[in-house]
C-alpha positions in Angstrom: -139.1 124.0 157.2 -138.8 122.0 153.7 -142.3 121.5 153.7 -142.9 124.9 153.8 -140.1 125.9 151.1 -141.4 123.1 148.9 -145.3 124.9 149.3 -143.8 128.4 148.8 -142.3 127.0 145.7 -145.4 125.5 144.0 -147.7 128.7 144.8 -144.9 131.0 142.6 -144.7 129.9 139.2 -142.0 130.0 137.6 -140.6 132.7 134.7 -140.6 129.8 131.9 -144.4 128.7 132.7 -145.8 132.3 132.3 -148.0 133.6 129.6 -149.4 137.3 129.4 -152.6 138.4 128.6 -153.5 140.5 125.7 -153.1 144.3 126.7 -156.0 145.6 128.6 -159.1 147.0 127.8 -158.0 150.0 130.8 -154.8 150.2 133.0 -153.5 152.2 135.7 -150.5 152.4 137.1 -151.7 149.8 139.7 -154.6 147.5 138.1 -155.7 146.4 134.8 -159.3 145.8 133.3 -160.3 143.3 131.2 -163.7 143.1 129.2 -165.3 140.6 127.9 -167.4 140.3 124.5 -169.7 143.5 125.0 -166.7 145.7 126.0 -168.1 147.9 129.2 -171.6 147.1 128.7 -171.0 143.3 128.7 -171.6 140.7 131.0 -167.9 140.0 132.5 -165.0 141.2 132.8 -161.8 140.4 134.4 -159.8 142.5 136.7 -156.6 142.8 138.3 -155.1 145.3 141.0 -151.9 145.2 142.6 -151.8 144.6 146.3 -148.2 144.8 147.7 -144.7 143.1 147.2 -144.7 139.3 147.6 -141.3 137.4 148.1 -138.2 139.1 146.7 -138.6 139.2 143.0 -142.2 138.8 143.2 -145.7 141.0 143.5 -149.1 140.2 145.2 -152.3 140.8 143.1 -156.4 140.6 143.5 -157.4 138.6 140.2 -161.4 139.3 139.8 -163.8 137.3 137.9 -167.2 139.1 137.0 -170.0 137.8 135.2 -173.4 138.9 135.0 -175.4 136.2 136.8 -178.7 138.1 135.8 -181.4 135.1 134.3 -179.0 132.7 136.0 -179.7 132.4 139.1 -183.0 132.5 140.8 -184.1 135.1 143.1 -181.4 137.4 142.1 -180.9 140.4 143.6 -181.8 143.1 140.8 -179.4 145.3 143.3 -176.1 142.9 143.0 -176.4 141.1 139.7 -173.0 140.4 139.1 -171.2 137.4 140.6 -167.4 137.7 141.4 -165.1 135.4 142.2 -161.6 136.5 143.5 -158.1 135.3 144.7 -154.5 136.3 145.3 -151.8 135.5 143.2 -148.1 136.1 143.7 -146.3 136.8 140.2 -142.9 137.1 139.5 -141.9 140.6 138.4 -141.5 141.4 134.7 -140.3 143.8 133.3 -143.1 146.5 133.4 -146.2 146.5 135.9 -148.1 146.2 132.9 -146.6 142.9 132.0 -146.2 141.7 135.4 -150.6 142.8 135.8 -150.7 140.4 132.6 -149.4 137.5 133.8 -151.2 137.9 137.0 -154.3 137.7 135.1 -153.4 135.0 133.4 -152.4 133.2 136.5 -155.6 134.1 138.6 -158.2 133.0 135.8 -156.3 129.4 135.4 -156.4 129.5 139.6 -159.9 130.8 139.9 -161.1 128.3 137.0 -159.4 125.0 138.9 -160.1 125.8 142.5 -162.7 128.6 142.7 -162.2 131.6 144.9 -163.8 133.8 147.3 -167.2 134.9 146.1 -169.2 138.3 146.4 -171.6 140.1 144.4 -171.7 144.0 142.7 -173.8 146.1 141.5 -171.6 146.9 138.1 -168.9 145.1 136.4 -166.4 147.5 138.5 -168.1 148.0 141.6 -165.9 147.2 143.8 -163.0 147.5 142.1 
C-alpha cells in the first residue's frame, strides 16, 4: 500500500509546480483548443477535454498533440495526415475549469514530450476531438 500512495503521489503534481497555459485559441465549458503558428489552418494544434473527476481535489483530462505529418512521413495517407499523440493527466483543480484546462495542457505536453503517448491519426486538426 505505500508503494502505491508513493506512485499516486508522483502522477499528481503538486499546486506549487503548476504553470498555465496562455488562454486558448477556443474553449468550452469542457475542453480547450490550442493552435499553433497558422491559427486553424496550421499544422498543429494542441487540445484538451475534460474526462471526469480524478482523486478528491483533482480532474482527469485527454491532452492531444496534432501536427500535420504531411511531407513527413512516407506513404502517408492523404486521408489521415495528421499525427496525434495523446495521454491522460490528472490536474489539481483551480479555481475555474478554464484554469484548471490550462494547466492540464501544460502538464500533458511536458508528459507527452518526455514519454510519448498513445498515437492515432485524423483527418483535420480537430477530427476527433
Amino acid at each position: 500500500m505505500r508503494r502505491l500512495a508513493h506512485l499516486q503521489e508522483r502522477a499528481a503534481p503538486s499546486q506549487e509546480k503548476i504553470e498555465l497555459w496562455r488562454a486558448p485559441d477556443e474553449h468550452g465549458s469542457d475542453w480547450a483548443i490550442w493552435y499553433g503558428p497558422g491559427g486553424e489552418d496550421g499544422d498543429d494544434a494542441t487540445l484538451v477535454r475534460h474526462s471526469g473527476g480524478g482523486r478528491e481535489g483533482t480532474d482527469n483530462f485527454d491532452v492531444y498533440e496534432v501536427h500535420n505529418a504531411t511531407g513527413e512521413i512516407e506513404d502517408l495517407d492523404p486521408e489521415t495526415p495528421f499525427l496525434v499523440q495523446s495521454t491522460l493527466v490528472e490536474v489539481p483543480a483551480q479555481d475555474t475549469m478554464l484554469k484548471t484546462m490550462r494547466a492540464a495542457a501544460g502538464i500533458g505536453v511536458e508528459q507527452l514530450s518526455q514519454r510519448g503517448g498513445d498515437e492515432d491519426w485524423w483527418d483535420s486538426l480537430t477530427a476527433g476531438f
